[in-house]
C-alpha positions as CSV (number, residue, x, y, z in Angstrom):
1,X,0.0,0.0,0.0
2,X,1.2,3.3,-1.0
3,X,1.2,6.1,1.6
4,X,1.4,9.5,0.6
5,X,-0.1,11.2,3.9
6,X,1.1,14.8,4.6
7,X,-0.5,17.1,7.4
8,X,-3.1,14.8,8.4
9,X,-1.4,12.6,9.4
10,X,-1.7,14.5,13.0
11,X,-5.6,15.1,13.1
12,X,-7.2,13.6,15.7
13,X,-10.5,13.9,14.3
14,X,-12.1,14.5,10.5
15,X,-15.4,13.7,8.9
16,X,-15.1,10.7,6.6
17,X,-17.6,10.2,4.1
18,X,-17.3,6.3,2.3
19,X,-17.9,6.9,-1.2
20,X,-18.7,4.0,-4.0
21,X,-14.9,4.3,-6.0
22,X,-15.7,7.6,-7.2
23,X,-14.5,9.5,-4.2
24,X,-11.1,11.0,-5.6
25,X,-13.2,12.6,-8.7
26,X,-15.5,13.9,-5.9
27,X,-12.6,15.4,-3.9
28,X,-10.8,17.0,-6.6
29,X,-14.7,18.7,-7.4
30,X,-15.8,19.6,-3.9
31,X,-11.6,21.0,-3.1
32,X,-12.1,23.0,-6.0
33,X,-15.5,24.9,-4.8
34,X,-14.2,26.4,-1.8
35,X,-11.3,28.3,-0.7
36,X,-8.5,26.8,1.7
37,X,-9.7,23.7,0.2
38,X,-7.1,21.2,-0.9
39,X,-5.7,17.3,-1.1
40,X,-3.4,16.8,1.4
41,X,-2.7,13.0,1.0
42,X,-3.7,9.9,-0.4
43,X,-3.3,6.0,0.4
44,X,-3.6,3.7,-2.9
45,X,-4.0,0.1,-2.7
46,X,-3.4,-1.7,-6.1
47,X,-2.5,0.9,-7.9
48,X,-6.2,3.0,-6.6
49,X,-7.1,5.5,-4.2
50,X,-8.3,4.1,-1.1
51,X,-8.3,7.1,1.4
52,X,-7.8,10.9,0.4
53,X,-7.2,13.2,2.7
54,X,-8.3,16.6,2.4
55,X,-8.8,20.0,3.3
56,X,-12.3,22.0,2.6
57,X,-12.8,25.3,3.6
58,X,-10.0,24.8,6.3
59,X,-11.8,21.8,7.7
60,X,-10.2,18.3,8.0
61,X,-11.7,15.3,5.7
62,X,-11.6,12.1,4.0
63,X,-12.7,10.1,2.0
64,X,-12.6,6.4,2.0
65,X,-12.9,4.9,-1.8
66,X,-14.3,1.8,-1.3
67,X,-17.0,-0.4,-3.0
68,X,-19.8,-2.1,-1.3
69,X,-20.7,0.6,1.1
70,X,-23.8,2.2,1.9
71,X,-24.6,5.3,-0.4
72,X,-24.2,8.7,0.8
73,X,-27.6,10.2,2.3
74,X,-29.1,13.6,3.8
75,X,-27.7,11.6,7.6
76,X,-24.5,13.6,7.0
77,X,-24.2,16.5,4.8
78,X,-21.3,19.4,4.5
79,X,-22.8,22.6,5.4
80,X,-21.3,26.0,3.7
81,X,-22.2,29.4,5.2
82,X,-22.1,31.9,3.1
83,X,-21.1,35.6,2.5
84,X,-23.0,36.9,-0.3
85,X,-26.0,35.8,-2.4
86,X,-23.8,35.6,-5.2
87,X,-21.7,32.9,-3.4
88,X,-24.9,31.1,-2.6
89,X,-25.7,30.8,-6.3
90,X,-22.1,30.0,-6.9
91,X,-22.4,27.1,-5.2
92,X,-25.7,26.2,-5.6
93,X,-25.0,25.7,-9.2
94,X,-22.0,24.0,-9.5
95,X,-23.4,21.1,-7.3
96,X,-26.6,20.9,-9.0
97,X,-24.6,20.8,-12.5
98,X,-24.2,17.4,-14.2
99,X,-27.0,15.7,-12.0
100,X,-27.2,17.5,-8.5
101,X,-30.7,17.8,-7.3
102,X,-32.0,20.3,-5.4
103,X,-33.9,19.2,-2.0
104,X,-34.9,21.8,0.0
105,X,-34.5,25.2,2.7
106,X,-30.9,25.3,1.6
107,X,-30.3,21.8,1.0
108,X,-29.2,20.1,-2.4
109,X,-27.3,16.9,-3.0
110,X,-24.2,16.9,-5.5
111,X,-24.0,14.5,-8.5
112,X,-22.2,12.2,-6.1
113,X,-25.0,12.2,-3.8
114,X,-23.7,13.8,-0.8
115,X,-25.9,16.1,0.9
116,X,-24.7,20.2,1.3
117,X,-26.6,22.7,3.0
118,X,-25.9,26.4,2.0
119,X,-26.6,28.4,3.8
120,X,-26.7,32.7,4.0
121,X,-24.1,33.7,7.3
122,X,-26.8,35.8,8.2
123,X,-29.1,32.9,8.9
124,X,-28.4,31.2,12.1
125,X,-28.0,34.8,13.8
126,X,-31.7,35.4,12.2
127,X,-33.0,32.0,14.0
128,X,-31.4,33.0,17.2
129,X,-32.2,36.2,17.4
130,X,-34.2,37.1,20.7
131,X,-36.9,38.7,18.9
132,X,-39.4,35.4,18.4
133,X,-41.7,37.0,16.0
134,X,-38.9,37.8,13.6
135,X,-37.3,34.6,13.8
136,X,-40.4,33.2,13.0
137,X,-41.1,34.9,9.7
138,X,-37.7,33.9,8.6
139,X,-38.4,30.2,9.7
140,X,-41.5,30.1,7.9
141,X,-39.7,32.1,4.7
142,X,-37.4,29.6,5.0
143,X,-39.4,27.0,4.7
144,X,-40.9,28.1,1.6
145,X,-37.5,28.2,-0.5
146,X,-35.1,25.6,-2.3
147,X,-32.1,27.5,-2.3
148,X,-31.8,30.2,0.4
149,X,-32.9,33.7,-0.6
150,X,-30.7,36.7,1.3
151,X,-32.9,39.3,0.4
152,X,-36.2,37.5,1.1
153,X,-34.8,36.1,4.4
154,X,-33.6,39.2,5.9
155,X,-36.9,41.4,4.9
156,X,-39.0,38.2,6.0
157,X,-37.2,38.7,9.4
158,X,-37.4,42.4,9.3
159,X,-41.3,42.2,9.4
C-alpha cells in the first residue's frame, strides 16, 4: 500500500464520508468549490485511491474509496455558510450541475449524492435572534424556498 499522507497525518479527528470508487473525482470537485480547500494525502492500494485526505474550507476530511458501502444520504451533509447571495448561487449551481438535485430550505445533493446545506451567514443569527416574531417569519420564509434567498430572508425577518 502506498502512503502519501502529509498534514493529516496528525488530526485527531475528521469527517469521513465512504464513497462508492468515485470519491477521488468527488474530492478534486468539492476541493475546487471552496477556498482553503485542498488534497493533502492519499493511500492507494493496487494501484487506486483508497483514502484521500483533504482540506475544505480549512476543515479536515476524507474520503474512504471503497466499493460495497452504503450510499451517501441527507444523515451527514457538508454545510457552507455563506457571505453573499452571489456565493450562494455560486455554489448552488456547480453542485446541481451534471446531476445534482435540489432538496430543500438550503439543501441540495451533488451529483455524487452527498448532501450540502448552504446556507446565507446571516441565517443562524436570524433563528437566534431574541426577537421570536422575527425569527419566525424567517423560519416560515425559510421553509418556503429551495435555495436560500438573502434578500427574502432578511426582509422576512425584518417584518
Amino acid at each position: 500500500m502506498a502512503e502519501t499522507m502529509g498534514a493529516f497525518l496528525g488530526a485527531k479527528a475528521r469527517t469521513c464520508f465512504w464513497m462508492p470508487g468515485n470519491g477521488e473525482e468527488a474530492v478534486v470537485f468539492w476541493t475546487s468549490l471552496l477556498p482553503d480547500s485542498g488534497i493533502d494525502g492519499v493511500v492507494e492500494k493496487d494501484g487506486q485511491a483508497l483514502i484521500i485526505e483533504f482540506t475544505l474550507a480549512g476543515a479536515p476530511m476524507m474520503v474512504l474509496n471503497a466499493h460495497g458501502g452504503p450510499p451517501p444520504n441527507h444523515a451527514a451533509s457538508i454545510s457552507v455558510l455563506t457571505d453573499d447571495q452571489a456565493e450562494t448561487d455560486r455554489l448552488w449551481a456547480a453542485l446541481l450541475a451534471d446531476g445534482g438535485a435540489e432538496v430543500a430550505c438550503g439543501w441540495i445533493s451533488d451529483r455524487f449524492g452527498v448532501s450540502w446545506q448552504i446556507v446565507p451567514r446571516q441565517m443562524p443569527a436570524m433563528l437566534a435572534s431574541p426577537d421570536t416574531a422575527a425569527a419566525a417569519r424567517a423560519f416560515a420564509a425559510m421553509q418556503g424556498m429551495i435555495k436560500l434567498d438573502l434578500a427574502a430572508l432578511e426582509a422576512a425577518f425584518a417584518g
